[in-house]
N, C-alpha and C positions, 0 to 999 in steps of 0.2 A: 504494500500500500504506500501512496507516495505521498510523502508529507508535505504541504502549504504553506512558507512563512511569510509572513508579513516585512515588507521593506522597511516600516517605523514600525516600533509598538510605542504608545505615549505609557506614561503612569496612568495607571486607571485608578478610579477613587472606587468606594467600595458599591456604591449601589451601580456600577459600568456593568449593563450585559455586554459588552463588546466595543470594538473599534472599527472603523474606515481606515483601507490603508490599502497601500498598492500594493500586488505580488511580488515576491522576489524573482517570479521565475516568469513570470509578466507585466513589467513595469506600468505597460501603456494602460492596466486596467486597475481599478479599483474596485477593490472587494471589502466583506463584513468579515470579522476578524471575530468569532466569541470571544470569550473576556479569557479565557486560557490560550489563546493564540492559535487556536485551530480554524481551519477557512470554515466559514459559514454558507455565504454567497461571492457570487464573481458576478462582474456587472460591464456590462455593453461599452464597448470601447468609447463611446464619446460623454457616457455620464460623470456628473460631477456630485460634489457634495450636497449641492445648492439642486438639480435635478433630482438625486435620493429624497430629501426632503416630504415630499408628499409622500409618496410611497412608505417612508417608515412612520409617518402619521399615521397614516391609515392602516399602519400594522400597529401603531400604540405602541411609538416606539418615537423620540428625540435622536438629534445628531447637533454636538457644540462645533464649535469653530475647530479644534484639533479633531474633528473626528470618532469624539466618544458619544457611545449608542448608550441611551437609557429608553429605561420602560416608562411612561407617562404614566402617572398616579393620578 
C-alpha cells in the first residue's frame, strides 16, 4: 500500500480534523490531509482553498487561512 505525504503539515490545535496541503508526490494538486497525516481527498488540479470552501461547508466542515479543517459546531 502506498503511503501519501503531505508537502506542509502546519501545527494542528486540538479540535483540527485535518489539513489542506499539496502532495508530495503531486505538487500541482491539493488535497485533505486527516489530522494524522494520512491522505483523505485529492482534488482537481485547478482548485484552490478559496474554491474548497463551499464544499467543506456543506460537509460541516471550516478551512482557516493555513489550511486547517475543523468541524462546525
Amino acid at each position: 500500500m502506498r503511503m501519501f505525504k503531505p508537502a506542509t503539515r502546519p501545527a494542528l490545535p486540538a479540535d483540527a480534523i485535518g489539513f489542506i496541503s499539496r502532495r508530495d508526490d503531486r505538487p500541482e494538486r491539493l488535497a485533505l490531509f486527516r489530522a494524522d497525516g494520512t491522505l483523505s481527498n485529492t482534488f482537481r488540479i485547478d482548485e484552490t482553498i478559496e474554491t474548497l470552501r463551499p464544499a467543506l461547508a456543506a460537509a460541516g466542515m471550516t478551512v482557516d487561512a493555513q489550511g486547517i479543517v475543523r468541524r462546525v459546531a
